[in-house]
N, C-alpha and C positions, 0 to 999 in steps of 0.2 A: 688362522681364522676359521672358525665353524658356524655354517650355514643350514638351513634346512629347507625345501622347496617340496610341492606337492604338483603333478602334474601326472600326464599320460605316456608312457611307454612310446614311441615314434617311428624308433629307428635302432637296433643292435646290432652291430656290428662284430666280427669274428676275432680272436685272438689274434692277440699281434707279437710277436717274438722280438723286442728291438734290438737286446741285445742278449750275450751269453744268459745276463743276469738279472734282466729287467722284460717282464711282460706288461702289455695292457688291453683293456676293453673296451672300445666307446660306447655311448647311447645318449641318444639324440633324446631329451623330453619336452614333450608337447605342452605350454602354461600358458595359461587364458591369462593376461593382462592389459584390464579392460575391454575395446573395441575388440584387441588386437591378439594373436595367438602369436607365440614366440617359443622361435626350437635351439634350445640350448645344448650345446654339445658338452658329456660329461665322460671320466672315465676313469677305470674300475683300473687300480696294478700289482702288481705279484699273485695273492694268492685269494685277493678279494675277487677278481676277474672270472670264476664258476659262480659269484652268485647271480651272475643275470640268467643263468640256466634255467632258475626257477622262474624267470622271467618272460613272458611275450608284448609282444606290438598290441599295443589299446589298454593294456594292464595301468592301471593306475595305482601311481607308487607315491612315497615322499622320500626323497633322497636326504641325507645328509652328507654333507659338503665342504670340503677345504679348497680355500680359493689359495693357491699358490701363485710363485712368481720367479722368474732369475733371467739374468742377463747371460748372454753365449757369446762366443766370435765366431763369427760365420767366417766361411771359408776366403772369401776377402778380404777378412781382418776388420769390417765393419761388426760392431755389437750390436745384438740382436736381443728382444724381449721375448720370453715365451710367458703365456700366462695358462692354467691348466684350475678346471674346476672336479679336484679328485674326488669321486666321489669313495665313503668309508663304509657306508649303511644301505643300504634300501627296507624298507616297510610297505607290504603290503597295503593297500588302500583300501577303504570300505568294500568297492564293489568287487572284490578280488577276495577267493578263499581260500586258496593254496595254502598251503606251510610255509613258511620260508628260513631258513639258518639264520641264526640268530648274529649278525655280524656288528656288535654295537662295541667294540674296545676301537676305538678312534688308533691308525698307524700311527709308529712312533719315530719312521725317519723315510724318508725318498733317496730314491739314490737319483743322485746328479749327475747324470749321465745325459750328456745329448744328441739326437739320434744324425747329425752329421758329422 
């Protein structure tokens, strides 16, 4: 499923190494809905993960977005939900003039790998 969100830059966070074969990135975006401000946790994996580089904190972007899903067994043997908003794209926003790599071919597979 593909999504699209417009908001403000929050929070980025540094590369993550999970495994041999699997990296990721997070960033928190900041979206006004209504009254209320709401910071969605999003995140960038393999080779997508350099484009927040071009990115800072207050930058207003539009992400587009795959809302993923899967069941794990946790180390108890109880099944677990992980739900993950990956993000594929970012776009510069109006008040933002940087350049940005053009990263618009949507991934074609996740690796299911989970990080216990």
């Amino acid at each position: 499923m593909a999504f699209d969100v417009t908001g403000r830059i929050h929070e980025i966070y540094p590369e993550q190494q999970v495994t041999e074969k699997f990296k990721k990135r997070e960033f928190v975006l900041e979206i006004q809905d209504g009254m209320y401000q709401q910071y969605i946790k999003f995140q960038m994996t393999q080779d997508r993960c350099s484009a927040l580089d071009n990115f800072s904190k207050g930058d207003e972007v539009k992400v587009s977005f795959n809302l993923t899903g899967r069941p794990a067994q946790s180390k108890s043997g109880e099944t677990v939900y992980f739900t993950n908003l990956v993000a594929w794209r970012l776009e510069a926003g109006e008040q933002r003039a940087k350049t940005v790599p053009d990263m618009r071919q949507e991934p074609t597979s996740e690796i299911d790998e989970v990080p216990f």
